[in-house]
C-alpha positions in Angstrom: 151.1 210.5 153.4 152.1 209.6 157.0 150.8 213.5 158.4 147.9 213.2 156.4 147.6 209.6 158.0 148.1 210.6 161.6 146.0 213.7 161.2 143.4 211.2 159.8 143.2 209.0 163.0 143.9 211.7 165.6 140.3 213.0 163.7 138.5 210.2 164.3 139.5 208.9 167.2 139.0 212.5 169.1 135.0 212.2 167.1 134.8 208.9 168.1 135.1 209.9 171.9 132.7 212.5 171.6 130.3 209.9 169.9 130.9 207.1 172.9 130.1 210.2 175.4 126.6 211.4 173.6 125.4 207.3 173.0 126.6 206.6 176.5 124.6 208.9 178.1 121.5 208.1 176.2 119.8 211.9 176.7 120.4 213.0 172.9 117.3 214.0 170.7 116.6 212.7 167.0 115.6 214.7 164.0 114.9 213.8 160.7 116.9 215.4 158.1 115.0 217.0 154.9 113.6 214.7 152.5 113.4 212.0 154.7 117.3 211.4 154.6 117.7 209.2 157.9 118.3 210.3 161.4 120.0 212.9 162.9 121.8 213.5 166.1 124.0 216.2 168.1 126.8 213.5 167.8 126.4 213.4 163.8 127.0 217.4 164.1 129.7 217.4 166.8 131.5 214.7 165.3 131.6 216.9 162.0 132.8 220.1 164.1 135.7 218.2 165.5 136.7 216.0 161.8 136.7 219.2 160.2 138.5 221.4 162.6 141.3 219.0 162.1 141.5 218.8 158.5 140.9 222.7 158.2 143.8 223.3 160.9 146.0 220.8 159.0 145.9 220.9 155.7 143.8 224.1 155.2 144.2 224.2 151.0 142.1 220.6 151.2 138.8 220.6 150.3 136.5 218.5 152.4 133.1 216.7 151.2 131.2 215.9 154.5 127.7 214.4 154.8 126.5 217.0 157.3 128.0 219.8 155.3 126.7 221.8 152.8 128.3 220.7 149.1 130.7 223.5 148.4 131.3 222.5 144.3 134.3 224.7 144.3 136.1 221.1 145.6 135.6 219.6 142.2 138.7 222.2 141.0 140.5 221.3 144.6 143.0 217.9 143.9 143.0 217.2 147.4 139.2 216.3 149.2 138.6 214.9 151.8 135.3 212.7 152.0 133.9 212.4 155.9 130.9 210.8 157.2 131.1 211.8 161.2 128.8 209.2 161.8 128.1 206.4 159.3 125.6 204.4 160.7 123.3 207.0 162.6 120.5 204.5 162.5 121.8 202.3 164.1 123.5 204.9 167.1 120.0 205.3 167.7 118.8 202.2 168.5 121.3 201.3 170.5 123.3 199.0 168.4 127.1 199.2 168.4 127.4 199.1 164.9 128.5 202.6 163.2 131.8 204.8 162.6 133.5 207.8 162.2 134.6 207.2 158.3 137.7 209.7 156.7 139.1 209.1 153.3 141.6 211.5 151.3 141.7 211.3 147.5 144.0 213.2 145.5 142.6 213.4 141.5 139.9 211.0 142.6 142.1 207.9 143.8 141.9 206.8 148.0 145.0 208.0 149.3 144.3 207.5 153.4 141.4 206.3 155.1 140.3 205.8 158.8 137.5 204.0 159.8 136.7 204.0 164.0 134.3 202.3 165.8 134.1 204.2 169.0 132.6 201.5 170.8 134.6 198.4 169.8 137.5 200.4 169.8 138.5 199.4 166.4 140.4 201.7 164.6 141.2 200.5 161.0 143.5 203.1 159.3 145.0 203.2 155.6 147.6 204.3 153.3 146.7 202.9 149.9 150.4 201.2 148.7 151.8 201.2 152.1 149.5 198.8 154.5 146.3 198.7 156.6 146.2 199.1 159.9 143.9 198.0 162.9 145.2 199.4 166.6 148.1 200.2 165.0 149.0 196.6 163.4 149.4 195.5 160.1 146.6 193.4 158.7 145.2 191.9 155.4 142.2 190.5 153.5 141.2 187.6 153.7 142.4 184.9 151.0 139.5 182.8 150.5 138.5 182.5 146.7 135.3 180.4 147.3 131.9 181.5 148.0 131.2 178.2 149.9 132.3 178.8 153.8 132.4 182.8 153.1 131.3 185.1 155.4 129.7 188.3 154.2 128.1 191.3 155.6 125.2 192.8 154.4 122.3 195.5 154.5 120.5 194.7 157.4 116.9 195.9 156.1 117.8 193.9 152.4 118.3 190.7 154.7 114.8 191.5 156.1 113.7 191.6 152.1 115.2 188.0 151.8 117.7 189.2 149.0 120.4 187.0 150.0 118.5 183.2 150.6 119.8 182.0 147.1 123.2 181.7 149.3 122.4 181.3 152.6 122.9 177.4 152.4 126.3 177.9 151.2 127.6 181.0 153.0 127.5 182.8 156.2 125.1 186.0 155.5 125.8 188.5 158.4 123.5 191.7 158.6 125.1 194.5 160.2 125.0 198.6 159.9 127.1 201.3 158.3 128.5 200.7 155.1 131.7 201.9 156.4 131.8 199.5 159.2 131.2 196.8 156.7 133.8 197.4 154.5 136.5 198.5 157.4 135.4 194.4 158.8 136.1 193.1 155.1 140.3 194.7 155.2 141.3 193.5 158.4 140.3 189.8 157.4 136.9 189.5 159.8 135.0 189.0 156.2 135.5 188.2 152.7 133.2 190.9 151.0 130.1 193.1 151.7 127.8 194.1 148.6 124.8 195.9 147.7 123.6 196.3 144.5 121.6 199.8 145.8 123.0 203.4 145.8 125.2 204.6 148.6 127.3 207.8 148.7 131.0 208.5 148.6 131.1 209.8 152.2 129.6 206.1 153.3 132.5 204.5 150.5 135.5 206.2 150.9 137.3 205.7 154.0 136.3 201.8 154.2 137.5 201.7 150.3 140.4 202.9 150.8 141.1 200.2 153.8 140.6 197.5 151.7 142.7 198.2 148.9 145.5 199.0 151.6 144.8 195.7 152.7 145.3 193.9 149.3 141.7 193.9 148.5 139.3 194.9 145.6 136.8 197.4 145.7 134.0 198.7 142.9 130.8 199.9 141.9 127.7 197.2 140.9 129.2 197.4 137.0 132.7 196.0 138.5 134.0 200.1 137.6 136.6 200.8 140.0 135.4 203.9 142.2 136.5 207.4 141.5 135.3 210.0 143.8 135.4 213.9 144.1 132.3 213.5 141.9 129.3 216.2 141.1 127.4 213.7 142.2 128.0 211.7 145.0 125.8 209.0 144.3 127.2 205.5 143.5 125.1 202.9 142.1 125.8 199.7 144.3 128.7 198.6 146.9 131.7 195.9 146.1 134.0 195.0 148.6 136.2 192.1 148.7 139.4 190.6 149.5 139.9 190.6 146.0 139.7 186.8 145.2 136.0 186.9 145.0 135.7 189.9 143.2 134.0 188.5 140.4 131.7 185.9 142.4 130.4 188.9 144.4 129.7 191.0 141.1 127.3 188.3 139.6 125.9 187.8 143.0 125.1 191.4 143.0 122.9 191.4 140.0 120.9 188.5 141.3 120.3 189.8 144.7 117.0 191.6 144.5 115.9 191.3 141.6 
């Protein structure tokens, strides 16, 4: 997997340029997409052009499930997708706020294979080859090792932090609200946090690059029901978000069906 890995960074880190350009000039426009779907930008579509360009140039028998792209279903019969978000964290892009990423993740028969996760203004690139390592800049990192809730840091849903979902623990551990799901979970594999959860829906393009970072990096990863994730799916809904380092797996799971409800 070491092309599809290079190809993978190369991708983001080219998008990730074109991003910094577009939210350092500050003169883009914002639309809203159809069905009141979030935010949209000229650097959501031209970070799509370049991601897929690459893949298509590369490996041009891989299927590709992007967030900006109309679903083609034909890569359902394709063992090879690769599941792109350009820009995970649009909302936040907008404002101003330096936390969102270009997200890549290869699965082959539904498992992560390679993932990328790029933060184009922090410069963090976090890069994965599930069974081999994860990556930041280029150098090896892991999960974190702490197996109790007390003294954890975790990031969550800024707008759910609003909504007070996470007081019950907020005595005992450090809830941090930040953007992009991706971002989130990229922060969780290279040790800067033990877990990020959310017990609400997200899609595979926001999961799959950050997923398959953590498990690289000897962490755990699942749905809200502790299933782990298999994507290439009809639909690419997934009900709720598990990250971890792995040794709080559980703990986050029970904390997920308390928060919010």
């Amino acid at each position: 997997m070491e092309q599809e890995h290079t190809v993978a960074v190369n991708a983001a880190m080219e998008a990730g340029r074109k991003i910094a350009e577009i939210y350092h000039a500050q003169n883009f426009t914002v639309t809203l997409k159809a069905n009141d779907k979030g935010p949209l930008t000229e650097a959501d579509l031209a970070a799509n052009d370049i991601l897929c360009s690459h893949i298509q140039k590369s490996f041009p028998n891989d299927a590709i499930l992007s967030e900006e792209t109309t679903d083609n279903p034909s890569r359902l019969n394709n063992s090879r997708c690769w599941i792109i978000d350009p820009l995970d964290g649009t909302r936040e892009f907008t404002l101003g706020i330096p936390e969102f990423a270009v997200s890549i993740g290869l699965v082959i028969d539904g498992a992560p294979i390679v993932g990328v996760v790029y933060n184009p203004i922090t410069e963090e690139c976090v890069s994965a080859i599930v069974g081999v390592g994860t990556y930041l800049n280029g150098t090896l990192v892991q999960t974190t090792n702490r197996a109790e809730v007390a003294g954890s840091h975790f990031l969550v849903s800024r707008s759910e932090h609003k909504k007070g979902w996470f007081k019950p623990w907020e005595d005992v551990a450090d809830m941090t609200p930040m953007g992009s799901v991706a971002y989130k979970l990229a922060r969780v594999a290279i040790g800067k946090a033990e877990a990020t959860f959310t017990p609400k829906p997200r899609n595979e393009w926001d999961l799959c690059g950050g997923v398959a970072c953590i498990l690289g990096a000897g962490g755990n990863t699942s749905d809200g029901s502790g299933t782990p994730y298999q994507f290439n799916q009809p639909d690419p809904l997934n009900i709720g978000v598990c990250g971890t380092n792995g040794d709080l797996h559980e703990h986050v799971l029970q904390m997920m069906k308390e928060a919010g409800s």
